[in-house]
BADODREN-977735 format. One record per residue: x, y, z of N, C-alpha, C in turn; residue number from 1. Coordinates in Angstrom, 1 decimal, padded with zeros to 4 digits. Example, Ala and Ser with C-alpha at 12.3 -4.5 7.8 and 13.67 -1.06 7.14 Angstrom:
     n.xx     n.yy     n.zz    ca.xx    ca.yy    ca.zz     c.xx     c.yy     c.zz     i
    013.2   -005.7    007.8    012.3   -004.5    007.8    013.2   -003.3    007.8     1
    012.8   -002.2    007.1    013.7   -001.1    007.1    012.9    000.0    007.9     2
//
This chain:
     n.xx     n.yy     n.zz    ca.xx    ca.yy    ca.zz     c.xx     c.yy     c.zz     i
    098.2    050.8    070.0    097.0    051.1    069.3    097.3    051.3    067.8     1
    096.6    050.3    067.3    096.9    050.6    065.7    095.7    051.6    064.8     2
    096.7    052.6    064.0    095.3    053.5    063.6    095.4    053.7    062.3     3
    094.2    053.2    062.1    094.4    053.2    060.5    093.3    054.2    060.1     4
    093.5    055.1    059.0    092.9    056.4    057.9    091.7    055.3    057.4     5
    090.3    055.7    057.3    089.5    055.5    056.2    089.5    056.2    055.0     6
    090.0    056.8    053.9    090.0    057.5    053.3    088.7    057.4    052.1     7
    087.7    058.0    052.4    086.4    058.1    051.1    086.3    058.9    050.4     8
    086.7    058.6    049.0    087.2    059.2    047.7    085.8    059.6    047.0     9
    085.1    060.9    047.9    084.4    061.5    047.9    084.4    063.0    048.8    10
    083.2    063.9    047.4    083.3    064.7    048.2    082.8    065.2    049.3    11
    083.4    066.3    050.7    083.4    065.6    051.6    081.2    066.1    052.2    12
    080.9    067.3    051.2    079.4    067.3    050.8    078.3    066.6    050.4    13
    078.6    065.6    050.1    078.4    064.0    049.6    076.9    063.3    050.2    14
    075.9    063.3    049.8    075.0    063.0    050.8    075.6    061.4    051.3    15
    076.4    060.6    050.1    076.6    059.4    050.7    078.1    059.2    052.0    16
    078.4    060.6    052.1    079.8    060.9    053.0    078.8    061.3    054.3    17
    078.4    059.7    055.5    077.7    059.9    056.6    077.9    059.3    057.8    18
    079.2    059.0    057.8    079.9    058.6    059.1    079.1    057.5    059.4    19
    079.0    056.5    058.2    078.2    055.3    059.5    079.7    054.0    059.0    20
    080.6    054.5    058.0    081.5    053.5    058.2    082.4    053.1    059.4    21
    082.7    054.7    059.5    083.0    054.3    061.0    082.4    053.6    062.3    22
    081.0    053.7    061.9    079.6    052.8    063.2    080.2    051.2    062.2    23
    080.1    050.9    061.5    080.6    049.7    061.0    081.5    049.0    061.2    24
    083.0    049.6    061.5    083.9    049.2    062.1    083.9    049.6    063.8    25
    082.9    049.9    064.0    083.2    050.0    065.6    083.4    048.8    066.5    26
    082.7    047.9    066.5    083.1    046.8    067.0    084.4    046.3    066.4    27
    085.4    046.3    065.8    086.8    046.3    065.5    087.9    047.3    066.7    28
    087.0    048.0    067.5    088.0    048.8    068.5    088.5    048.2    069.0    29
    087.9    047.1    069.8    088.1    046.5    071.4    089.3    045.3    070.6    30
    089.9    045.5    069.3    090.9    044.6    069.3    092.3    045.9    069.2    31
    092.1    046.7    069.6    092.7    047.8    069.3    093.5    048.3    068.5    32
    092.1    048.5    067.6    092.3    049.5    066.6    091.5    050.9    066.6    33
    092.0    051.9    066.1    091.4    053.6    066.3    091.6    053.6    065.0    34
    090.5    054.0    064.4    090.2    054.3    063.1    089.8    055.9    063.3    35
    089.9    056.9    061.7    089.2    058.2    061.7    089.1    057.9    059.9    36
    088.4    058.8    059.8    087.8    059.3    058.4    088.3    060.2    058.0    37
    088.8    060.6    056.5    089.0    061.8    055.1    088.1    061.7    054.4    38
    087.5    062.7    054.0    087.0    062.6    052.5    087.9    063.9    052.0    39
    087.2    063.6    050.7    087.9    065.1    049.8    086.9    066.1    049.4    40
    088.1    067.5    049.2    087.4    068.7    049.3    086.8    068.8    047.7    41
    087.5    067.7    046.7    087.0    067.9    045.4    087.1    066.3    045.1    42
    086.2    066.7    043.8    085.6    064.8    043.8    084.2    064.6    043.6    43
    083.7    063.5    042.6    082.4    062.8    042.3    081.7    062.5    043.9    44
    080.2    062.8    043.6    079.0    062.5    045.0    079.5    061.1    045.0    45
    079.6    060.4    043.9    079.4    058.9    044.4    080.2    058.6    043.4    46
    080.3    057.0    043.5    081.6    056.7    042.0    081.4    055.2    041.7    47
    080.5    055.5    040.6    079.6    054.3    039.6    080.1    054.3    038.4    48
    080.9    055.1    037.7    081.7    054.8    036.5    083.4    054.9    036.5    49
    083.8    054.6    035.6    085.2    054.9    035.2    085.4    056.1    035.3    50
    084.5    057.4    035.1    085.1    058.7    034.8    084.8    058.9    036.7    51
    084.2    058.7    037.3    083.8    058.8    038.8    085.5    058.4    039.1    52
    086.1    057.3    038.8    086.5    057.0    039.4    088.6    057.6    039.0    53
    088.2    058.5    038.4    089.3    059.2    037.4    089.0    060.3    038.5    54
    087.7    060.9    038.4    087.8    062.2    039.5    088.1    062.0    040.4    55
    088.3    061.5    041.2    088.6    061.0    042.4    090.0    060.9    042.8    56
    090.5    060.0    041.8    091.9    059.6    042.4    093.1    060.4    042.5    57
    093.3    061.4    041.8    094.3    062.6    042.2    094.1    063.2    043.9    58
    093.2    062.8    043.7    092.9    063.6    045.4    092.8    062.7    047.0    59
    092.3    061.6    046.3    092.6    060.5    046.9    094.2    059.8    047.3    60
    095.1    060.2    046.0    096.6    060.1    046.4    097.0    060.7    047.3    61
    096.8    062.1    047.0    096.7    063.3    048.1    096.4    063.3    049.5    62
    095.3    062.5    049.8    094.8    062.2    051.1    095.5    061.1    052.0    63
    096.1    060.1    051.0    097.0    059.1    051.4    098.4    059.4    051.7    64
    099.0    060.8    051.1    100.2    061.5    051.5    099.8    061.9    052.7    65
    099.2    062.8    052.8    098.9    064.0    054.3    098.8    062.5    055.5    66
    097.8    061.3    055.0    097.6    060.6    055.9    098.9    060.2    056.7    67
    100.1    059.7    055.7    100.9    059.4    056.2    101.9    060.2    057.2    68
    101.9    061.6    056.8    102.5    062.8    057.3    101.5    062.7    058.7    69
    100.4    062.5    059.1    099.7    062.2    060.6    100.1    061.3    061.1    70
    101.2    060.6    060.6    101.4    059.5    061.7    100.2    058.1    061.5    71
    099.5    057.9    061.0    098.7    056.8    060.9    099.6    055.6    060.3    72
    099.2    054.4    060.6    099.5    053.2    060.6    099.6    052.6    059.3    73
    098.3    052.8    058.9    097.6    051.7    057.2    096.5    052.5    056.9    74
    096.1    052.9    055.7    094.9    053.6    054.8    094.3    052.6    054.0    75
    092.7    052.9    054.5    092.1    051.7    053.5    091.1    053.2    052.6    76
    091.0    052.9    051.4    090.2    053.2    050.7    089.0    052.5    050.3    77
    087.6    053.5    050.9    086.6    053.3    050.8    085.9    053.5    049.9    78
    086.4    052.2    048.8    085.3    052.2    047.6    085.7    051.0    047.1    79
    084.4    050.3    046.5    085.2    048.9    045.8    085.8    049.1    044.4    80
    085.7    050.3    043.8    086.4    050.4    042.8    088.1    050.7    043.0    81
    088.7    050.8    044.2    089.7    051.0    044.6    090.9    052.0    043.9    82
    090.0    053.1    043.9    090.7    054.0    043.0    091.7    054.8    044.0    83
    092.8    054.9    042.8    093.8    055.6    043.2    095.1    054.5    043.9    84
    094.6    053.4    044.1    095.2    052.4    045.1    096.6    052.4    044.8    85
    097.1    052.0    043.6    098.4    051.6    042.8    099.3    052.6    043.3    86
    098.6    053.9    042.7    099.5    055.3    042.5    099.4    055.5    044.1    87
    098.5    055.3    045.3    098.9    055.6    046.6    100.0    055.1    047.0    88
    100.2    053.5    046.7    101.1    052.8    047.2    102.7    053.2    046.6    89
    102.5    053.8    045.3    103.6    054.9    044.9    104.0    055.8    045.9    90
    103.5    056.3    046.6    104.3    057.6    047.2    103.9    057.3    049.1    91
    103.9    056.1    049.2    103.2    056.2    050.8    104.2    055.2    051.0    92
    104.8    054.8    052.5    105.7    053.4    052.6    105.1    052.7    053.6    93
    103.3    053.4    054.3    102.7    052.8    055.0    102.2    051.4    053.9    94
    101.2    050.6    054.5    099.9    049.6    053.8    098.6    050.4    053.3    95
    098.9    050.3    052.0    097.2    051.0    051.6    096.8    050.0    051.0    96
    095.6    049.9    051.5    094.6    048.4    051.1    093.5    049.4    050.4    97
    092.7    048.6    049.0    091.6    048.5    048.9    090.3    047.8    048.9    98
    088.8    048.0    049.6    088.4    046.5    049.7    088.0    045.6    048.9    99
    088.3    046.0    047.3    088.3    045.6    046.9    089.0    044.3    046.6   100
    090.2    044.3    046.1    091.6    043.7    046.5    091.7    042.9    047.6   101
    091.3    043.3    048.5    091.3    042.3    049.9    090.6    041.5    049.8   102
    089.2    041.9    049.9    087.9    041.0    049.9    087.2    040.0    049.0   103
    088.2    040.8    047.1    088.4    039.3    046.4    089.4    038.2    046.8   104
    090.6    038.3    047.8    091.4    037.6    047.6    090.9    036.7    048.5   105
    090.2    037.4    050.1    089.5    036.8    050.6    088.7    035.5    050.5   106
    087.6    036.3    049.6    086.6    035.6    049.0    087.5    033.9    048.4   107
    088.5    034.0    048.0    089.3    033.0    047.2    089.4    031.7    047.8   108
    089.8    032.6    049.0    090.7    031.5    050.3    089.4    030.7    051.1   109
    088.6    031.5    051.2    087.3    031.0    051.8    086.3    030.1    051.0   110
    086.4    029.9    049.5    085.6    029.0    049.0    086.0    029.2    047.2   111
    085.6    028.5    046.5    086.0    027.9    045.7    086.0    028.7    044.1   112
    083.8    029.3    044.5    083.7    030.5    043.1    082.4    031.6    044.2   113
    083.2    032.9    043.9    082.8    033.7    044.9    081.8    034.3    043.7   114
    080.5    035.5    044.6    079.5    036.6    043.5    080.1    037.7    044.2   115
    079.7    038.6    043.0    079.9    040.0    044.1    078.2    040.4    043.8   116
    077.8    041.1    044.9    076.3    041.8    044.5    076.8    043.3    044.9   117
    076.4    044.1    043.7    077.0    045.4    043.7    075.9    046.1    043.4   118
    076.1    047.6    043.3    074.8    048.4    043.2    074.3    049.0    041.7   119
    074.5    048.9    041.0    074.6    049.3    039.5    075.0    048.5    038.0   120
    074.4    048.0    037.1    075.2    047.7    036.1    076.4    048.6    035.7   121
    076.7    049.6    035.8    077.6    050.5    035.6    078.9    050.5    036.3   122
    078.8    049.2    037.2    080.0    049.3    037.5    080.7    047.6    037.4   123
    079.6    046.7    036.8    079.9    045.8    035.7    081.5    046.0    035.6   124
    081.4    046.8    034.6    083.7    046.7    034.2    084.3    046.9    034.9   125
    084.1    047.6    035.6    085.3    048.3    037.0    085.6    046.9    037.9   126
    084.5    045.9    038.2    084.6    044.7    038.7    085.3    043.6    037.5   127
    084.9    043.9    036.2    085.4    042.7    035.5    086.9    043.4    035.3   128
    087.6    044.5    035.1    089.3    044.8    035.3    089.7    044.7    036.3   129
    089.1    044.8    037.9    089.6    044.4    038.8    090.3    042.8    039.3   130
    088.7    042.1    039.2    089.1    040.9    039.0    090.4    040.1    038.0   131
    090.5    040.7    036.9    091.8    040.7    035.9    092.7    040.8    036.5   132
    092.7    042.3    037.0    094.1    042.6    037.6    094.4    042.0    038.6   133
    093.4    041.9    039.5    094.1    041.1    041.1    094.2    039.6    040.7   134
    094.1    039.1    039.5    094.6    037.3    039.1    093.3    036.4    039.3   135
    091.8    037.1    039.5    091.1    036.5    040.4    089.8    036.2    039.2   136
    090.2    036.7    038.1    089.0    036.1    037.0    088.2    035.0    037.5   137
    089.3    033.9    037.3    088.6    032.5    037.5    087.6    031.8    038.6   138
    087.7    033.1    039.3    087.1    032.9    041.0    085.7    033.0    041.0   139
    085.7    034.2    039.9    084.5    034.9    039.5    083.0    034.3    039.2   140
    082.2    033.4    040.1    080.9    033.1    039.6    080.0    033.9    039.1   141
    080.1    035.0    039.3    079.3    036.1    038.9    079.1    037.5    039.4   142
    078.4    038.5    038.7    078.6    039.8    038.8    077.1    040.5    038.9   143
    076.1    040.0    040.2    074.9    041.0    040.0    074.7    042.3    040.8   144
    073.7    042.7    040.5    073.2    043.7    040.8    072.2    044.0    041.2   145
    071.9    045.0    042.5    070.8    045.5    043.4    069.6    046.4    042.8   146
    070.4    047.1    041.9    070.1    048.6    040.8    069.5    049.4    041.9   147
    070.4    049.9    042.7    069.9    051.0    043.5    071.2    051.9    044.0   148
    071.1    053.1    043.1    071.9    054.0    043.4    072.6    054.7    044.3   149
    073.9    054.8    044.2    075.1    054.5    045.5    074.3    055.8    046.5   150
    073.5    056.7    046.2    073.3    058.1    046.3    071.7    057.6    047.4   151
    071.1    056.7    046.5    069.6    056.4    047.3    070.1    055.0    048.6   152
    071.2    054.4    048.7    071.4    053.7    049.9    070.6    053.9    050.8   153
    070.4    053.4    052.2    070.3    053.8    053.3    070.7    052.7    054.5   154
    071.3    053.0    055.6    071.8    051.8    056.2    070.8    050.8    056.7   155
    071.2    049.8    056.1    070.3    048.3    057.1    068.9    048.6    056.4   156
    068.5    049.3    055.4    067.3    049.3    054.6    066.7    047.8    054.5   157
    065.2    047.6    054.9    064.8    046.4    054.0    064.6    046.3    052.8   158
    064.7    047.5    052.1    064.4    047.5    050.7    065.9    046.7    050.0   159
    067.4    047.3    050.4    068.7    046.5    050.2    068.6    045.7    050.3   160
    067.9    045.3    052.2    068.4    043.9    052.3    067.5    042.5    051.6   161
    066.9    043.3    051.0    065.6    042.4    050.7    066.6    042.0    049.1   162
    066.8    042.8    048.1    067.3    042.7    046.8    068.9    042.3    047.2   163
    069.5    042.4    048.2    070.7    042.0    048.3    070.6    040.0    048.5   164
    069.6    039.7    049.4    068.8    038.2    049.5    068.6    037.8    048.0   165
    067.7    038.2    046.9    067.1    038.2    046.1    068.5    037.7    045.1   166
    069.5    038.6    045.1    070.6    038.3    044.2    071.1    037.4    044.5   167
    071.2    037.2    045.7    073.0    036.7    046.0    071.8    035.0    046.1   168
    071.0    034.6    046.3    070.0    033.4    046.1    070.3    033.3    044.7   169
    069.7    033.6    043.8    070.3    033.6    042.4    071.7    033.7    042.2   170
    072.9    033.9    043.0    074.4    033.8    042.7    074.6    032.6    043.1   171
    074.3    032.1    044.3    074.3    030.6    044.7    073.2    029.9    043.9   172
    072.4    029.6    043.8    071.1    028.3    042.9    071.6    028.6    041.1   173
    071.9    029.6    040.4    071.9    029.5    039.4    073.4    029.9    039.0   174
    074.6    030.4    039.4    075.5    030.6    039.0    076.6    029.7    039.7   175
    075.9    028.7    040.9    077.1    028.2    042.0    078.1    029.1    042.5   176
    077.9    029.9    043.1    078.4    030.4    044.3    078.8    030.2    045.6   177
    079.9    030.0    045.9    079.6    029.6    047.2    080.3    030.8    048.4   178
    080.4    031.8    048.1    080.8    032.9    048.5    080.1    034.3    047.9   179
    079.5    035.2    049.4    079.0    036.3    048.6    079.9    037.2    048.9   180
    080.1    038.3    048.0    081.1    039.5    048.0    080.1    040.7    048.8   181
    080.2    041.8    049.1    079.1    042.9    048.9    079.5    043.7    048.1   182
    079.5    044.1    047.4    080.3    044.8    045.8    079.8    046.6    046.1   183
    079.6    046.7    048.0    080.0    048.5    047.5    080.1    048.4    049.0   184
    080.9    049.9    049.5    081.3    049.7    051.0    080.1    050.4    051.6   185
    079.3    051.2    050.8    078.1    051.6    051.3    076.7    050.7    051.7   186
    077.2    049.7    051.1    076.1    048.5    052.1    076.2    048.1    053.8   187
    075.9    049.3    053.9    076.5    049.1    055.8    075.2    048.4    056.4   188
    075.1    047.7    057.6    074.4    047.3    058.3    073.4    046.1    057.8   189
    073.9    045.2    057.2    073.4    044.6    056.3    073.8    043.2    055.8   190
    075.5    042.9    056.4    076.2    042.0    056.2    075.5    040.5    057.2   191
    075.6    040.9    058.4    075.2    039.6    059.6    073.4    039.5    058.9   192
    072.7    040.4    059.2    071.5    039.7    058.6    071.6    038.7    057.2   193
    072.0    039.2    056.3    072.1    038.3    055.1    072.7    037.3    054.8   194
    073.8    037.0    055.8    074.4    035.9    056.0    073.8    035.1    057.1   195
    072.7    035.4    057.8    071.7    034.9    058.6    070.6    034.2    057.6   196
    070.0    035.1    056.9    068.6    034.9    056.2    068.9    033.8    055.1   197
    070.8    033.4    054.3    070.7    032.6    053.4    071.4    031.0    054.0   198
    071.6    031.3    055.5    071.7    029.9    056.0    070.1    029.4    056.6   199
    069.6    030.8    056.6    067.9    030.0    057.0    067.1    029.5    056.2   200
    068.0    029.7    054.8    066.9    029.3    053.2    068.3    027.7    052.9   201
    068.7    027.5    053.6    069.3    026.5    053.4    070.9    026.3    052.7   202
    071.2    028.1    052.2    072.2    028.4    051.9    073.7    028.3    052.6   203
    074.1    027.7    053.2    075.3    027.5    054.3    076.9    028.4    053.6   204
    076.6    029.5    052.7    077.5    030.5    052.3    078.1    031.9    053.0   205
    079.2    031.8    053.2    079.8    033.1    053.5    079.8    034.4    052.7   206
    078.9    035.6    053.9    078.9    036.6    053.2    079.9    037.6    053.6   207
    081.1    038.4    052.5    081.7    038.9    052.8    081.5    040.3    053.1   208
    081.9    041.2    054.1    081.9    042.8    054.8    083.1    043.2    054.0   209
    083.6    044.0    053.1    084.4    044.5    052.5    084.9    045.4    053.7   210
    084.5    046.6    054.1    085.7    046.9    055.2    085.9    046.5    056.1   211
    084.8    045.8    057.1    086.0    045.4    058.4    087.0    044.2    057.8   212
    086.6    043.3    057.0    087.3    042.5    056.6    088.8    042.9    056.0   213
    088.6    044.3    055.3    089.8    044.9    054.8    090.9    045.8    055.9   214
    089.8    045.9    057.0    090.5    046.7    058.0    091.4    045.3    059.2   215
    090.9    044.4    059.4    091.0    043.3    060.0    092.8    043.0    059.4   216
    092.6    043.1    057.6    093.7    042.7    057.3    094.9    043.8    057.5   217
    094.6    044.9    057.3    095.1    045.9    057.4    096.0    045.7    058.7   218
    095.2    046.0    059.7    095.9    045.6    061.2    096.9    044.5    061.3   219
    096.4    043.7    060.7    097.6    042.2    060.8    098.7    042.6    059.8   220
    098.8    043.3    058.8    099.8    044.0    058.6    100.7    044.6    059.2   221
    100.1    045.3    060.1    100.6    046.4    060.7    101.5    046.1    061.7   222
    100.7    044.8    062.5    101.3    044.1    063.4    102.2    043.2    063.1   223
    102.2    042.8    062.0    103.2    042.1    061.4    104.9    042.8    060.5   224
    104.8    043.9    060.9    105.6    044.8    060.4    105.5    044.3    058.5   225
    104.5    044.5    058.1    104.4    044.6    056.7    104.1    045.8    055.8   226
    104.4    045.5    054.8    104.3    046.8    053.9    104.4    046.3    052.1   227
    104.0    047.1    051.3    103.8    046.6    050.0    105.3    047.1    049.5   228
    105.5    046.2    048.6    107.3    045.9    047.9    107.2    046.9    047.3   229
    108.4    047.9    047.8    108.3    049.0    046.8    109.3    048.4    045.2   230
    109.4    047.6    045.4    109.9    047.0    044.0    108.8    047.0    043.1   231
    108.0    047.0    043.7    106.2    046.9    042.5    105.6    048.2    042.5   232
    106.2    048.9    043.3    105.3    050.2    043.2    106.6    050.9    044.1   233
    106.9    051.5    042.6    108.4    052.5    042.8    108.0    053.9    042.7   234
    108.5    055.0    043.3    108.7    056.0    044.4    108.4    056.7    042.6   235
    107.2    057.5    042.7    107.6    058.6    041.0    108.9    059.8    041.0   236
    109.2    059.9    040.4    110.5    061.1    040.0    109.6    062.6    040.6   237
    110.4    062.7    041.6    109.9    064.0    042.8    110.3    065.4    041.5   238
    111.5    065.1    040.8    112.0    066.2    039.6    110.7    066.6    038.9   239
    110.3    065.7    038.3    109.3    065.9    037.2    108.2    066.8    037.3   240
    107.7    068.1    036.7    107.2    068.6    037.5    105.7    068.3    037.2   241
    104.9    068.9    038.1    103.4    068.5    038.0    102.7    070.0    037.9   242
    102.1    069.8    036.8    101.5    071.3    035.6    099.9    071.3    036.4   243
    099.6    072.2    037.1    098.1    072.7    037.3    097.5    072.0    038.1   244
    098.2    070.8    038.8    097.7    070.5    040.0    098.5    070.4    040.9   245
    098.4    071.0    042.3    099.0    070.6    043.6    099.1    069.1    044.3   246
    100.3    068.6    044.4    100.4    067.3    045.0    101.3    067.6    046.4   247
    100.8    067.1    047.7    101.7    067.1    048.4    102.9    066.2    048.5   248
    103.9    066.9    049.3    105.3    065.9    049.1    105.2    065.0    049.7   249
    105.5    063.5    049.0    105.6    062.8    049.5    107.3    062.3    050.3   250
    107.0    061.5    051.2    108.4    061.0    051.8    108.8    059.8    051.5   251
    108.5    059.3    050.8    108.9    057.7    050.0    109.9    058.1    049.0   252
    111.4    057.6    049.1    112.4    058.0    048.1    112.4    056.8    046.6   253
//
């Protein structure tokens, strides 16, 4: 049984911290995988800017140390801004995936120029420096948006799925798209319909699920005895000390 940490780099009072990611990957069991959920005891409700995503990630490293100290397999981080990801893979010698990162690389392999439909102009940059960083600019057909607040979600909403249709129709007919991203992991229940409704408009495009898709990989990792090069992501100096915040020890030398 492979078990991989959800870790949501939120706090864990959060009205958007509601256990339906786990109802999302549930059909991922019966390949045997055992997932559980973290959030944090401190941390942004939701995380739609840069500074969201600054609060978060100290505690989020945090969560990825303890994870490993449980014995767990691979930690995916549940958010597309994939905060904290770098600095996890510093101090952890498990696979931490973000779905970010996964789901653009995804998106690559599966077609030619991917959209992401995300929930806010506000998180506009955090998608255009991702895309930078993971090498994937050029992939990039475009960057829209639902404008509906990570906080007002609800799962499988027709109001979502209606503006999630609405966008990603405009990412394919006017930007050429041939791949949709879902640009937040809080779009739960929502993926198979919309990749239903835009081959019934004549759309024949793949829409991508940011976590099981990230979890999927995750596992084939795991099974594959893989892990990220600690040559790219070297172990921080345990000496050095750390002023006014508590970090747990990590075991990565």
């Amino acid at each position: 049984m492979t078990k991989i940490r959800i870790i949501t780099p939120l706090h864990s009072l959060s009205a958007a911290v509601s256990g339906s990611t786990l109802e999302e990957l549930q059909p991922l069991e019966k390949l045997g995988i055992a997932f559980d959920e973290a959030c944090l005891q401190s941390g942004p409700a939701s995380i739609e800017t840069h500074f969201d995503e600054v609060l978060c990630a100290p505690y989020t490293v945090a969560a990825a140390i303890e994870a490993e100290k449980a014995g767990v397999d691979a930690v995916i981080i549940n958010c597309m801004g994939d905060p904290g990801l770098y600095a996890a893979r510093e101090v952890v010698t498990m696979p931490v995936f973000g779905p970010c990162e996964t789901s653009l690389h995804v998106a690559a392999m599966m077609g030619h120029r991917f959209s992401v439909v995300s929930v806010l102009d506000s998180v506009r940059p955090m998608f255009e420096r991702n895309a930078l960083l993971y090498g994937l600019a050029g992939k990039v057909a475009s960057l829209r948006m639902v404008n509906i607040p990570v906080l007002e979600l609800e799962d499988g909403s027709p109001r979502l799925l209606e503006r999630l249709l609405e966008q990603s129709r405009l990412a394919i007919t006017e930007d050429h798209a041939d791949c949709i991203v879902l640009g937040c992991t809080g779009f739960l229940g929502v993926a198979e319909q919309l990749e239903k409704k835009l081959h019934a408009a004549g759309h024949p495009v793949r829409v991508i699920n940011p976590m099981p898709t990230t979890a999927l990989i995750a596992a084939a990792f795991v099974h594959g005895g893989l892990a990220h090069s600690a040559a790219a992501y070297p172990s921080p100096n345990k000496e050095k000390p750390i002023i006014g915040f508590t970090m747990p020890t990590w075991r990565k030398k």
